[in-house]
C-alpha positions in Angstrom: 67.4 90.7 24.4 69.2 88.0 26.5 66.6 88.5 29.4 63.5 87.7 26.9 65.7 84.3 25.8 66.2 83.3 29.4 62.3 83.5 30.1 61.5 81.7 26.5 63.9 78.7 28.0 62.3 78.4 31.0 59.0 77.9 30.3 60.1 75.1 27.8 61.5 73.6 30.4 58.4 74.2 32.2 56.3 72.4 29.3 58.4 69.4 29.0 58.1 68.5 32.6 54.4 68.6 32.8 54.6 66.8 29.4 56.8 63.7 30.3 54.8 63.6 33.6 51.6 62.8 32.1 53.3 60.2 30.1 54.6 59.1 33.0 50.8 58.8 34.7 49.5 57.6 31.3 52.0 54.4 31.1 51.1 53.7 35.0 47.9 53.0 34.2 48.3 50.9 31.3 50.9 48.7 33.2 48.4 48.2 35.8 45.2 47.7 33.6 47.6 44.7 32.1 48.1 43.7 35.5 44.6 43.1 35.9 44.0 41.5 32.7 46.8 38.6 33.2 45.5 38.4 37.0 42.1 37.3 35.5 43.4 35.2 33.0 45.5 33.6 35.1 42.7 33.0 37.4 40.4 31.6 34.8 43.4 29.1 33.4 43.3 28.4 36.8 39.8 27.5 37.6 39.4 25.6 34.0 42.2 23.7 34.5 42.1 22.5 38.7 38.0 23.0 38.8 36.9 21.9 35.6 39.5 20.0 34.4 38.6 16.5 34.7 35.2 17.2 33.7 36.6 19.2 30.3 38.7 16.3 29.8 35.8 13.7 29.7 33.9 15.5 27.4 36.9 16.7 25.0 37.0 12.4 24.5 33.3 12.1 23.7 34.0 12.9 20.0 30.4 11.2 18.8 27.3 11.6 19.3 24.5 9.1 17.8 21.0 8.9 17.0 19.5 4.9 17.5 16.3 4.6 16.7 14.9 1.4 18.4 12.1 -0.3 16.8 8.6 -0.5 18.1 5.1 -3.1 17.2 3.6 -2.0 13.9 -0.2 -0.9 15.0 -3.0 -3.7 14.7 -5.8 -4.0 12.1 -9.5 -4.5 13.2 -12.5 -5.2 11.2 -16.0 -2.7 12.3 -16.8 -5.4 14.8 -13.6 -4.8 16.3 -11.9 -8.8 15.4 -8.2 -8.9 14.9 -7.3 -9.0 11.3 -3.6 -8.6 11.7 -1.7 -9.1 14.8 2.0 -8.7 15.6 3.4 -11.9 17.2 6.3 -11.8 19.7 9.6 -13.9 19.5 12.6 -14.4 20.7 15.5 -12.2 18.7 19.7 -11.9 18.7 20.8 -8.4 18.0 24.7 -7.0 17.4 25.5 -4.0 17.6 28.5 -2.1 15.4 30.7 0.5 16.9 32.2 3.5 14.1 35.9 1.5 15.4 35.2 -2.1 15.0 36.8 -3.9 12.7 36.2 -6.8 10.6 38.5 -9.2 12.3 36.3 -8.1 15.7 32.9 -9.3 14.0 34.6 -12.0 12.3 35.8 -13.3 15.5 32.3 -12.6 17.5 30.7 -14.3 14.7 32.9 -17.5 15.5 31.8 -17.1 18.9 28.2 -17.0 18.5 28.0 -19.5 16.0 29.2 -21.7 19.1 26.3 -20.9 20.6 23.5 -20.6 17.6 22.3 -22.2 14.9 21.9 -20.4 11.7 20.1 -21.6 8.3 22.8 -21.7 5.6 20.7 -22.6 2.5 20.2 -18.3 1.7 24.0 -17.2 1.8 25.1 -15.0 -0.9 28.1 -16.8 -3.1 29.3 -13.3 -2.9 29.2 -13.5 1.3 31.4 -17.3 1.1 33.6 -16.1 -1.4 34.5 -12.8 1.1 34.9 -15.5 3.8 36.8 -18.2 1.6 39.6 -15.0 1.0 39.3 -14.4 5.0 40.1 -17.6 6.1 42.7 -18.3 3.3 44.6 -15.1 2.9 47.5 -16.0 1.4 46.1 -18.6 -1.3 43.9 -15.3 -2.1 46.7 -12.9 -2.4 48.2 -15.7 -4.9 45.6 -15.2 -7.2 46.5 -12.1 -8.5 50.1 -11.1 -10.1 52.6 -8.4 -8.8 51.8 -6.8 -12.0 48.2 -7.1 -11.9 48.0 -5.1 -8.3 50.8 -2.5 -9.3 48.8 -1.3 -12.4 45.9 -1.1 -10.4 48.0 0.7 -7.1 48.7 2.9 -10.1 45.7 4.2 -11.5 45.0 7.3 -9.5 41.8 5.8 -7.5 40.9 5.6 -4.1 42.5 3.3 -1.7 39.1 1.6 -1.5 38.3 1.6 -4.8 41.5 0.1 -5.8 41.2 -2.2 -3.0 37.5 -3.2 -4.5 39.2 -3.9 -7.7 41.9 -6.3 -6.3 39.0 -8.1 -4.6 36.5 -8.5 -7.4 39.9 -10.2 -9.4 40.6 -12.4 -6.5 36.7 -13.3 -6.2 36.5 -14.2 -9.8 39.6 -16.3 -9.9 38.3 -18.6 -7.0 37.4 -22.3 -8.1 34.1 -23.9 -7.5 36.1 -26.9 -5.4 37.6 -24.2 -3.4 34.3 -22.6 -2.2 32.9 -26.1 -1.8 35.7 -26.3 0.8 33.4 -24.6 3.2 32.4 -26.4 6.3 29.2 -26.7 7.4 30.6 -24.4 10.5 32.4 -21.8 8.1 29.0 -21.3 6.7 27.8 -20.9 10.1 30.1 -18.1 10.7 29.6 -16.8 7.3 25.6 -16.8 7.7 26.2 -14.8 11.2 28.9 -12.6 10.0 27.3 -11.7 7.0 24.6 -9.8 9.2 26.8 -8.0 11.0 28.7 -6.6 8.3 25.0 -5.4 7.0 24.4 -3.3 9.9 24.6 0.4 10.7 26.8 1.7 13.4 25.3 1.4 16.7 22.0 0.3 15.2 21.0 -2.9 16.7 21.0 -5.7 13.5 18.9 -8.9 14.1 21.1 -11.8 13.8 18.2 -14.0 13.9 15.1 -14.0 15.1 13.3 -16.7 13.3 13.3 -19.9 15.6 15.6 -18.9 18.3 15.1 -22.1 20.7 14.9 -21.0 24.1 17.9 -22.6 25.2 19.8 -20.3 22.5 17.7 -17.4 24.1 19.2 -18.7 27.2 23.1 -19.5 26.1 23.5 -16.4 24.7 21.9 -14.4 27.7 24.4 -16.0 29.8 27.2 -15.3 28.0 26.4 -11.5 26.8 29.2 -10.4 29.1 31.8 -12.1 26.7 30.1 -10.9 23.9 30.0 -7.0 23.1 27.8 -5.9 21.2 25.4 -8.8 21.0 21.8 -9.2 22.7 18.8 -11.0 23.1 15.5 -8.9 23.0 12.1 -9.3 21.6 11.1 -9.0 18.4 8.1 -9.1 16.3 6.4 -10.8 13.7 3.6 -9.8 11.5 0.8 -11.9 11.7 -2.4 -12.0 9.4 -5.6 -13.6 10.6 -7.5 -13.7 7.4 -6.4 -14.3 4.2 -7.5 -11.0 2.6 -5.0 -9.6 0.0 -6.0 -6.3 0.2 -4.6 -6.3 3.8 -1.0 -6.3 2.4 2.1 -7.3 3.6 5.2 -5.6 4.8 9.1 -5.9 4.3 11.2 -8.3 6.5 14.2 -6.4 8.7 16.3 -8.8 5.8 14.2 -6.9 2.7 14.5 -3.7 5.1 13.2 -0.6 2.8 12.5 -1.0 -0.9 15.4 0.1 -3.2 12.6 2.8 -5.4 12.0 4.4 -1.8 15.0 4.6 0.1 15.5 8.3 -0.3 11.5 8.6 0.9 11.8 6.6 3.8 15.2 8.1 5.2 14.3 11.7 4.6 11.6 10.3 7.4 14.0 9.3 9.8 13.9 5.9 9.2 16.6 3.4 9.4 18.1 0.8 5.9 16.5 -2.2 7.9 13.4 -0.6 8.8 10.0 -3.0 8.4 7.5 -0.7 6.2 4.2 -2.1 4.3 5.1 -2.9 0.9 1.5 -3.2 -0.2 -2.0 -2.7 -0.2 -3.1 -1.5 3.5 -0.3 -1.9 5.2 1.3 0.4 2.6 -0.9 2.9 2.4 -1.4 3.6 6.3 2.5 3.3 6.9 3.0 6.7 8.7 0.1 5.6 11.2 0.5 2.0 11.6 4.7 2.2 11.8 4.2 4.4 15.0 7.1 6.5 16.8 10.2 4.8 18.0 12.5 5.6 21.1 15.4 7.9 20.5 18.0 6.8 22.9 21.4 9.8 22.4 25.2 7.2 23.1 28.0 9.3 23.5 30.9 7.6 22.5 34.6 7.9 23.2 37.4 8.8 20.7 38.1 4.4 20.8 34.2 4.7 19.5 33.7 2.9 23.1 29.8 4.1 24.2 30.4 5.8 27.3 26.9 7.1 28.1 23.4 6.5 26.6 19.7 8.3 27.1 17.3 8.1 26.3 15.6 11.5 24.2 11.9 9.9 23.0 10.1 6.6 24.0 9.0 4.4 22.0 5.6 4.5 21.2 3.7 1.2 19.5 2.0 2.4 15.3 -1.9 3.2 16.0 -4.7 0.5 15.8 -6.8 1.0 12.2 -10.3 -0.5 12.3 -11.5 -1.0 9.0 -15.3 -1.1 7.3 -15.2 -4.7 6.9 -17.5 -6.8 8.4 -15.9 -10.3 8.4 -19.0 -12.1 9.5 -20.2 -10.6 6.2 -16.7 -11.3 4.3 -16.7 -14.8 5.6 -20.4 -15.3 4.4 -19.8 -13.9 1.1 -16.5 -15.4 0.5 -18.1 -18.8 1.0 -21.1 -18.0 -1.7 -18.9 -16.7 -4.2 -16.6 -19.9 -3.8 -19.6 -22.5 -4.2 -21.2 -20.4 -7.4 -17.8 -19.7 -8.9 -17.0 -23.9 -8.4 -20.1 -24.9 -9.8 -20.1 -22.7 -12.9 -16.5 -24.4 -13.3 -17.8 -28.0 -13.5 -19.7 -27.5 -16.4 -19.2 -28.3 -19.8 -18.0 -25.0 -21.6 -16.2 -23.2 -18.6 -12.9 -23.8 -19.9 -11.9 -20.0 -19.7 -13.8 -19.2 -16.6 -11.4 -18.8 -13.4 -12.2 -15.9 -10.9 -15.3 -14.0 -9.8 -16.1 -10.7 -7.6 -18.3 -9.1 -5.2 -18.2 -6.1 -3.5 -20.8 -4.7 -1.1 -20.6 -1.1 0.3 -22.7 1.4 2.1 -24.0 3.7 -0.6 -24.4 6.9 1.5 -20.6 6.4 3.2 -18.5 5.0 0.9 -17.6 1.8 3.5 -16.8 -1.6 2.0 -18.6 -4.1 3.8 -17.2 -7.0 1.8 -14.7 -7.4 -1.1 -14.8 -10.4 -2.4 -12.4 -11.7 -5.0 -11.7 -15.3 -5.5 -9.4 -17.5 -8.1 -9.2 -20.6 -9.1 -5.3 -21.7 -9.9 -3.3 -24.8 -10.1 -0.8 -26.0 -7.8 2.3 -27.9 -8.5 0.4 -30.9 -8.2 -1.8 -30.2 -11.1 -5.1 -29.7 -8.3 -7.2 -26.9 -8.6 -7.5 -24.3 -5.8 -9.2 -21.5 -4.6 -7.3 -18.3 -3.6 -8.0 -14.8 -2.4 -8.0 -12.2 -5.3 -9.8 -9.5 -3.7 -7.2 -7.1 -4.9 -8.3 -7.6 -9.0 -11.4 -5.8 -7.5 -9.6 -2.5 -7.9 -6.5 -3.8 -10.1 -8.7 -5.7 -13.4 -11.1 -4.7 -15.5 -13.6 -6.3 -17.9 -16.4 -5.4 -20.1 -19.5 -5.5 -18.0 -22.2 -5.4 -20.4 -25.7 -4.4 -19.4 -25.4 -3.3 -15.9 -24.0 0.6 -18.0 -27.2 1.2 -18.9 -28.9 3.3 -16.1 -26.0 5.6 -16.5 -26.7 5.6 -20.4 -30.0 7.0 -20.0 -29.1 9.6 -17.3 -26.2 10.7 -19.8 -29.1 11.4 -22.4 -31.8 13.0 -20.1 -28.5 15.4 -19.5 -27.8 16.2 -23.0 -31.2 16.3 -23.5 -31.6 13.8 -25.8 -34.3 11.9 -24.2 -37.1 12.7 -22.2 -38.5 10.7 -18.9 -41.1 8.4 -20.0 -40.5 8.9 -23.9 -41.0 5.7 -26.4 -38.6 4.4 -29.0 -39.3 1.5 -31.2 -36.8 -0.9 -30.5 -35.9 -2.8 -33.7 -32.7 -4.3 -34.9 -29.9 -1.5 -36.3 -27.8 -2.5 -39.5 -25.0 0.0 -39.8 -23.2 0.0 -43.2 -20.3 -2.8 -43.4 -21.9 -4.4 -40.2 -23.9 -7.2 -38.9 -27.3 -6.0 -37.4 -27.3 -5.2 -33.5 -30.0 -6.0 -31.5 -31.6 -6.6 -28.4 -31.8 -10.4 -27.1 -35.6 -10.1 -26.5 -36.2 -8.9 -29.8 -34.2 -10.3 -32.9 -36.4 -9.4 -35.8 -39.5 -7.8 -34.6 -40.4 -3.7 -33.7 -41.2 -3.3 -30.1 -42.0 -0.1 -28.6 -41.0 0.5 -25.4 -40.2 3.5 -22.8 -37.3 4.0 -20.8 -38.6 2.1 -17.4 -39.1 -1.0 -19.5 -35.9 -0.7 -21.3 -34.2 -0.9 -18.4 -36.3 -3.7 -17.2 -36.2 -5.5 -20.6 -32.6 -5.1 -20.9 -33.0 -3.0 -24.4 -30.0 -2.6 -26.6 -31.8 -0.6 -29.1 -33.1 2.0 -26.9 -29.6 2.7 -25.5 -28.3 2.6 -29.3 -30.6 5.2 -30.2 -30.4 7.1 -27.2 -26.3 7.4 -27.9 -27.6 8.3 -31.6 -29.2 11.6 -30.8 -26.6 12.3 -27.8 -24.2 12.6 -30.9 -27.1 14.2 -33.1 -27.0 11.5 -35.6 -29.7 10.8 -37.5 -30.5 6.6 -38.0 -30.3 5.3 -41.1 -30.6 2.0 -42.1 -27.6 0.0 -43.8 -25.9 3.6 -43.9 -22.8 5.2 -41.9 -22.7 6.4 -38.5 -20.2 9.2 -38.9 -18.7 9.2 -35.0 -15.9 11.1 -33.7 -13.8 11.0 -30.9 -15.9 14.1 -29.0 -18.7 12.1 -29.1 -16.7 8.8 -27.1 -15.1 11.4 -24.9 -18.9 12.8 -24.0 -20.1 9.7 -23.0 -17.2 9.0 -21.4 -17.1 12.2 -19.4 -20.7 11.7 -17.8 -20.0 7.9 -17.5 -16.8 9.4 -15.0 -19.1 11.1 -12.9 -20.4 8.2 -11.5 -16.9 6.4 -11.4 -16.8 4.9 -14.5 -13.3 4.8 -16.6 -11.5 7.1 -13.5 -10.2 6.6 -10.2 -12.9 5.5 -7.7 -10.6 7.7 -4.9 -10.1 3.7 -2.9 -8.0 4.1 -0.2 -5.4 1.4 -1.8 -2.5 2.3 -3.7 -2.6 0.5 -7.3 -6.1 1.3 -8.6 -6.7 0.6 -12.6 -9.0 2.6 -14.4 -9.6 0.4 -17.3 -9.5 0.3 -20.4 -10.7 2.8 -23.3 -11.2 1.3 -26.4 -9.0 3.1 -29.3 -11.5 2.8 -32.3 -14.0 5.8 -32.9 -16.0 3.8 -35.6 -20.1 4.1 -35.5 -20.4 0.7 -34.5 -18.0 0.6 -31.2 -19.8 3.8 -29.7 -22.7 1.6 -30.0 -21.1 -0.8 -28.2 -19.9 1.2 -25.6 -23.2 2.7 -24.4 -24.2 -1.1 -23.6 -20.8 -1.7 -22.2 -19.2 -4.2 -24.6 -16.1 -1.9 -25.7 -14.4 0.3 -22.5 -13.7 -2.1 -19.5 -14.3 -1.2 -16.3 -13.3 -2.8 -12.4 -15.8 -4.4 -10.4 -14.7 -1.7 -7.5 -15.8 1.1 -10.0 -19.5 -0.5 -10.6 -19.9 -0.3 -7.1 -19.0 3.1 -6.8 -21.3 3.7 -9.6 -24.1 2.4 -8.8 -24.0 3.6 -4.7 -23.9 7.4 -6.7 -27.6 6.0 -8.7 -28.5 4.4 -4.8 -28.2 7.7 -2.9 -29.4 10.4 -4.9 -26.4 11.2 -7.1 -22.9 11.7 -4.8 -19.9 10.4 -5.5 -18.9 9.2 -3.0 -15.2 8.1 -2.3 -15.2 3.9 -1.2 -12.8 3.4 1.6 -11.3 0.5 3.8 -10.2 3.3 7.0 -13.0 3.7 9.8 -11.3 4.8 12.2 -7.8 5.4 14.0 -7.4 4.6 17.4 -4.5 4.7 20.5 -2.5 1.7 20.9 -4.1 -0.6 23.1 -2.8 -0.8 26.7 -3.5 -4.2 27.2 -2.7 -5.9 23.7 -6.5 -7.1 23.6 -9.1 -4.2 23.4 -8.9 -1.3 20.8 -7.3 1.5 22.3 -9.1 5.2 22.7 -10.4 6.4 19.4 -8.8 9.4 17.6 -10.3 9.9 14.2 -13.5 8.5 12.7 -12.7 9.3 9.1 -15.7 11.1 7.4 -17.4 10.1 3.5 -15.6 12.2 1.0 -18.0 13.1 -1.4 -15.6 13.8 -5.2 -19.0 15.3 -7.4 -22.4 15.2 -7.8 -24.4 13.9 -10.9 -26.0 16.5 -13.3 -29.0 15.2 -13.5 -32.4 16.3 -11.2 -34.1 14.3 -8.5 -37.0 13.4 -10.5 -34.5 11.5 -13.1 -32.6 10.0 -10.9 -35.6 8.6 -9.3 -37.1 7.4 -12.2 -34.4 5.6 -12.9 -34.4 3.8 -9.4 -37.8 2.8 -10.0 -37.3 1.5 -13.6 -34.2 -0.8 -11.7 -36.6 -2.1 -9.3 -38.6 -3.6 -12.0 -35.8 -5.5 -13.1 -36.2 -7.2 -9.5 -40.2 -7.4 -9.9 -41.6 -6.8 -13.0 -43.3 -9.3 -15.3 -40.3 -9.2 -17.7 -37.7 -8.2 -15.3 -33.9 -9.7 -16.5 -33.6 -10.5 -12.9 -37.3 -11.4 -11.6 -36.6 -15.1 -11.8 -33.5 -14.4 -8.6 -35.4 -11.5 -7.0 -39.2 -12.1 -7.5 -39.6 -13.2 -4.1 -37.3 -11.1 -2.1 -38.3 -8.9 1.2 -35.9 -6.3 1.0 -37.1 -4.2 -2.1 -34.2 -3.8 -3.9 -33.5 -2.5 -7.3 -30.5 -3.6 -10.1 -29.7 -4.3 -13.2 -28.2 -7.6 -14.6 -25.5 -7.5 -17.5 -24.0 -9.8 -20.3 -21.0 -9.0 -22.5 -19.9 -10.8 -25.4 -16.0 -10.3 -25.2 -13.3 -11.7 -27.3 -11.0 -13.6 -24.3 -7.3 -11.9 -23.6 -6.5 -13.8 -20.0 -3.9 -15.6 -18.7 -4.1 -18.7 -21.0 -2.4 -16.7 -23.9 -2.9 -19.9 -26.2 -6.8 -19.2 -26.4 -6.8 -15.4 -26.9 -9.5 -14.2 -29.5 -11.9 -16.8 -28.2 -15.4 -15.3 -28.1 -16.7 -15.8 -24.5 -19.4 -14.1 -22.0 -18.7 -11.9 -18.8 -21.9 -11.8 -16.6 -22.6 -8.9 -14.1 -25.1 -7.3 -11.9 -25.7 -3.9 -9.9 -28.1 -3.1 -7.5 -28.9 -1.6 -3.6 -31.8 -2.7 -1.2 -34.2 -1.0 0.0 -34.8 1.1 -3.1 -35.9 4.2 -1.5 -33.4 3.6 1.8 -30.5 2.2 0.7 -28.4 0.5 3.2 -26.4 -1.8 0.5 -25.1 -1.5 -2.6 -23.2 -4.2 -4.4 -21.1 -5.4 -7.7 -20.8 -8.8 -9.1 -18.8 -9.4 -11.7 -17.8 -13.3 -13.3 -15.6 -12.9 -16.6 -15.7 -15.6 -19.1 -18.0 -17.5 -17.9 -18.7 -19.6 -20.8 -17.6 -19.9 -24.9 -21.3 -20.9 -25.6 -24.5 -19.8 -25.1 -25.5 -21.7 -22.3 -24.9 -20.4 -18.6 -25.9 -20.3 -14.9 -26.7 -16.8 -14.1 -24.3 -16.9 -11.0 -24.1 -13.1 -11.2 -27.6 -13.1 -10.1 -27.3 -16.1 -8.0 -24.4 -14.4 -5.8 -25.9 -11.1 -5.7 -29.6 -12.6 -3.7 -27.6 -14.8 -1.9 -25.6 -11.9 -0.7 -27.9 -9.7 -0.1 -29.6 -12.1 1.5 -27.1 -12.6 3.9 -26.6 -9.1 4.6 -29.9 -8.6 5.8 -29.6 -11.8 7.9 -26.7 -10.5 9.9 -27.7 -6.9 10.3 -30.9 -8.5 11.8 -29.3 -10.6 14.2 -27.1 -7.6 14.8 -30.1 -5.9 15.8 -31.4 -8.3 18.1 -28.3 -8.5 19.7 -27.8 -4.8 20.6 -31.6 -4.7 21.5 -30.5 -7.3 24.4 -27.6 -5.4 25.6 -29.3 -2.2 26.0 -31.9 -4.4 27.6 -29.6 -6.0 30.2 -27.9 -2.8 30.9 -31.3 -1.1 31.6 -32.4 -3.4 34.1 
């Protein structure tokens, strides 16, 4: 027994060893894997702090990093020809510049440096930017305007530090006397007009201080002295410069106006900057993203004083793309001259009281260019003399009733809806509806005429159109009795009359287009009206449109202003390499055949020739076989002289295209209230030959003169 216990206790013994040597082993190896560990660390601590330390240190202070978009030239407008229609102009600028750290006593006191230096106009100063600079300058007479207890209610009402600081302010502000403000020297509101635009600013975004008349000796002071004055500058900046007088050009925002308050969030979501110039209107509105163009990005890394300590730049700058537009101003001028001297005679006469603006607008039929849009107003000045200004924009932005010139699309609505055939005869006779005076046509007051569709059209027929819109609606005519209308049967005239442009948007690339106005009665008598075009109002732009769809077969073609996009130019005089050549966007096509829309053509070229032709007497003798249709609407005046509303007066129109069967022109006149009696000079006629006319003139010496350069080159 006692030998088996001595062999049990050694080979526990035995165990235990082996056990606390492998522990032993075990803890060796961990020790030295730590080792190894705190060797590397050591030796990285050691490397980042002797190798890289400086470096890590230069960058741990760079604790901003900022975007400054520089500003570059808006892109130029061209007419077809290629003539400068807007321009930018280069001038002389003073910039600051805003760190995140600076203060306001730092502007204020570079502000009193510069104005040393500067001259600034002082007749635009906020009273709320002299008032700020009245409690600057005066600090303790400001603090005195408010009581202990006034500022420790305020201190008191759990707002923000600012806000309660705003709220101290505003009290002060109001409480400060009319003599006080006066107080202001002529240089404290020098200092205020400068200061004031530095305060505006963004952080490290260059603000113009002025750039509008800067003398060349300022230019030159302040270049001299830029090394006492951080922050400012002197660059180049640029103007906006229009060469015609065309309103449909636009305008855009001065770095004062910066972006529009309604488009703010648009504009920045773009990358743009508060004080960025954008078009505000018309083209220079609508082609912002191309004419704007790209500016530099230039990256400043600043220190944790706000101190830039590095900048570079990410982007260049690249100048907004060049637009040439359809125009031709040869052709505008021309027109714009013609429309003038017809819309200045018709005012000298004797009942021309209401008269005061007249249009044109010419367009190629089968691309939807505009060659010319002509829109001129007669106004007052504060002199009490009459003057004529552009008002080519009420082409697309006013409408009128436009009488006559509605009815080609009248009879191609009813050869649709199969209400009348080519070539069929209706006696045209005066209509007495129920409760109404009879409606007739001028030619014919009393008598019964009957005539087919070509020489209603040439004749000018109401009756024909009144009876055509009768079966449209499946109404049967009955003398002195009702016409029992309803609102489908406006609405399906109205539908077709949209297909050619009529009542909707024309698809003009402008921003603000009117549509008109639908009249709100559905009374027998007013859809009589309408199909004669004395009830719905229509723009001058939208006739065009409408009567290029008749010209070319029956597209609908989209007018537009764009012809193409090019590059920048490289040497601020030719157009730069072309990019895009925009295309005709065709929006529908007529539902009516060939053969109708032909026979309507022709019938509208008798109205230019035939014996009884509304417009033989202009167009007679003319070379360029055209075709058109002349209109008259008697309208009850709603203008701007509010004190004669409800005064019946006369619109005159006219629509047409030359040559008939290879339109190259198609053209809209339209002269509201022309007259309050019966007694007129058909101007709308008058401008329309004249115009035409012209156009031909032009294109021919146009021709001749490309015919000579491809001589010269040849030989």
């Amino acid at each position: 027994m006692k030998r088996k216990n001595k062999g049990k206790t050694k080979r526990s013994s035995n165990g235990n060893a082996k056990q606390r040597a492998n522990l032993s082993l075990r803890m060796n190896i961990l020790f030295f894997t730590i080792f190894i560990l705190f060797t590397v660390l050591v030796m990285r601590l050691g490397y980042v702090q002797i190798v890289k330390g400086e470096e890590y240190s230069q960058q741990l202070q760079k604790t901003e990093e900022a975007t400054v978009n520089t500003s570059v030239p808006r892109g130029r407008i061209f007419d077809r020809n290629g003539k400068v229609l807007v321009d930018n102009k280069p001038k002389n600028a003073i910039t600051y510049t805003k760190y995140s750290t600076t203060t306001s006593e730092e502007m204020l006191k570079m502000a009193k440096k510069l104005s040393k230096l500067i001259t600034m106009e002082t007749d635009r100063i906020a009273e709320r930017d002299k008032l700020d600079y009245w409690m600057i300058k005066h600090p303790k007479e400001a603090k005195a305007k408010i009581t202990k207890e006034e500022e420790k209610k305020i201190l008191e009402n759990g707002k923000k530090a600012g806000d309660q600081q705003n709220e101290i302010d505003q009290i002060i502000r109001e409480r400060i006397t009319k003599e006080e403000l006066n107080s202001l020297t002529k240089k404290d509101l020098q200092i205020v007009a400068i200061y004031s635009k530095m305060v505006a600013g963004y952080n490290l975004s260059p603000q113009i201080i002025k750039s509008d008349k800067v003398s060349d000796e300022e230019f030159a002071v302040v270049s001299e002295h830029l090394s006492e004055l951080p922050g400012v500058n002197t660059t180049t900046d640029w103007q906006r410069e229009k060469k015609s007088d065309l309103s449909i050009l636009g305008a855009t925002t001065t770095p004062q106006e910066g972006i529009p308050k309604d488009k703010l969030n648009y504009f920045l979501a773009r990358e743009y900057s508060r004080n960025d110039r954008v078009g505000k209107s018309y083209l220079e509105q609508e082609y912002e993203p191309i004419l704007q163009g790209e500016k530099s990005v230039v990256k400043s890394d600043t220190d944790s004083s706000g101190k830039v300590v590095d900048t570079k730049v990410v982007k260049e700058g690249k100048a907004g793309k060049d637009l040439v537009l359809t125009i031709d101003s040869k052709l505008q001028k021309e027109t714009d001259k013609i429309v003038t001297e017809q819309l200045m005679m018709a005012k000298r006469t004797g009942a021309s009281s209401l008269l005061d603006r007249a249009f044109l607008v010419m367009m190629d039929p089968n691309t939807g260019e505009i060659l010319s849009m002509v829109g001129k107003k007669i106004e007052t000045d504060d002199k009490g003399k009459q003057q004529i200004t552009d008002y080519s924009i009420g082409n697309f932005t006013s409408s009128y009733e436009v009488g006559s010139v509605i009815k080609p699309a009248t009879l191609l609505t009813g050869y649709h809806y199969n209400a009348i055939n080519i070539g069929e005869y209706i006696v045209d006779s005066p209509v007495k509806l129920v409760g109404t005076r009879p409606k007739s046509s001028i030619f014919n007051r009393g008598g019964s005429i009957s005539l087919n569709d070509t020489t209603a059209i040439e004749r000018s027929s109401n009756v024909y159109m009144f009876k055509t819109a009768m079966k449209i609606a499946k109404l049967p005519y009955i003398y002195n009795g009702p016409l029992p209308t309803t609102t489908e049967d406006f609405n399906r005239i109205r539908r077709y009359y949209a297909q050619f442009g009529l009542g909707v948007e024309t698809g003009i690339d402008l921003p603000g287009e009117f549509t008109g106005v639908k009249g709100p009665e559905t009374i027998g008598g007013k859809y009589l009206d309408l199909v004669i075009g004395q009830y719905d109002t229509f723009t001058p732009l939208q006739l065009a449109q409408y009567v290029s769809t008749i010209a070319n077969g029956g597209k609908r073609i989209a007018p537009r202003l764009l012809k193409e996009i090019h590059e920048p130019s490289q040497d601020g005089e030719k157009i730069g390499a072309l990019e895009q050549e925009i295309q005709p966007k065709v929006l529908n096509t007529i539902d009516n055949s060939e053969q109708e829309i032909n026979h309507v053509k022709d019938a509208m070229s008798k109205v230019y020739y035939g014996s009884q032709g509304s417009g033989a007497s202009q167009f007679k003798d003319s070379k360029f076989n055209g075709a058109g249709k002349t209109g008259t609407a008697q309208v009850v005046y709603f203008g701007p002289q509010k004190s004669r509303y409800g005064t019946e007066t006369l619109t005159v129109t006219h629509v047409g295209f030359a040559p008939k069967d290879n339109p190259q022109v198609a053209y809209a006149v339209v002269v509201p209230w022309i007259t309050t009696s019966e007694q007129y000079t058909p101007i709308n006629n008058i401008i329309a030959r004249k115009s035409v006319d012209k156009y031909f003139e032009l294109k021919k010496k146009e021709t001749k003169k490309d015919k000579q350069t491809i001589g010269t080159k040849i030989q």
